[in-house]
N, C-alpha and C positions, 0 to 999 in steps of 0.2 A: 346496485348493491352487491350484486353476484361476482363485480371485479375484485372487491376488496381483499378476499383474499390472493389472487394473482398477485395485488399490487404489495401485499404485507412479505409475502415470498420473494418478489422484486426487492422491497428493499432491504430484506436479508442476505441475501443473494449480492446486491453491490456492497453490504457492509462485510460480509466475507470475501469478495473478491477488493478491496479496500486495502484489509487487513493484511492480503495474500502479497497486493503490489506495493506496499508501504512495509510492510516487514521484514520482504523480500530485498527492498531497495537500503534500508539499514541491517540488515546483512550483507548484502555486496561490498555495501562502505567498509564493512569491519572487517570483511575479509579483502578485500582489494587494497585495500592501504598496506598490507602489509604483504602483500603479494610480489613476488619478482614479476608478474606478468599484468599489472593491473588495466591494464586494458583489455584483454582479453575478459577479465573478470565483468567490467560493466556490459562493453559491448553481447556479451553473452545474455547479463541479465536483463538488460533492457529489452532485448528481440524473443526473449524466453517469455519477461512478465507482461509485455505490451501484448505479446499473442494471445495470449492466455487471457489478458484481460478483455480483450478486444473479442474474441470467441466465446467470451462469458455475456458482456453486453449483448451480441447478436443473439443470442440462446436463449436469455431472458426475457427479450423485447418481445420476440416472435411476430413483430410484426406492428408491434402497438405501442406509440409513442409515449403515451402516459405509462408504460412499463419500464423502459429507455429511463423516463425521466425521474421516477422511485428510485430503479438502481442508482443512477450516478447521486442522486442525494447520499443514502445509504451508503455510498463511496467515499463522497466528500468527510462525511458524519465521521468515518472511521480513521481517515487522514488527521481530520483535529482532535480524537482521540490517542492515536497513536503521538501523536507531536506532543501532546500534552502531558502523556506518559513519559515519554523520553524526557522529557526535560526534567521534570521531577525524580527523575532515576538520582537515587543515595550516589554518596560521594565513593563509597567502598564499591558501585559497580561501574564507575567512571575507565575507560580506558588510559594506556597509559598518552596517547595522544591528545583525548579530550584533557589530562592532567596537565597537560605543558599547554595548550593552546587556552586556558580560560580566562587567565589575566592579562591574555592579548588585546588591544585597542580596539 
């Protein structure tokens, strides 16, 4: 009973490190498409937000699997929150690429 709250921090903890790589990762898109250098832009964030992510999982677990496995729920949780918000974004905060790409096939 004494884990409970470890594990309620755990899975705060991957819903905000969720948040941090899934937000992260729709920002590189927005700025990298319109980038002269767009690979530099992802390569960047992908070794930027995998660290980051990857040193948040080890710091959380401490050692304890059932902590490991709160976070990445907590993670997942925030991925189908953020997708589910993105999609639903109004037509006035649409990019001007998501405008030309949405009656595509």
């Amino acid at each position: 009973m004494s884990d409970i709250p470890a594990l309620a921090l755990a899975f705060f903890t991957g819903a905000l490190l969720g948040v941090f790589f899934f937000g992260g990762l729709w920002w590189t898109v927005q700025r990298g498409i319109t980038s002269e250098r767009p690979a530099l832009w992802f390569l960047a964030s992908v070794l930027l937000r995998t660290s980051l992510i990857l040193a948040g999982f080890y710091f959380v677990s401490q050692g304890h699997w059932s902590r490991i496995v709160v976070c990445l729920l907590g993670f997942v949780i925030a991925r189908v929150v953020i997708v589910r918000r993105l999609r639903r974004a109004p037509a006035g905060d649409r990019t001007q690429l998501e405008k030309e790409t949405s009656s595509a096939p």
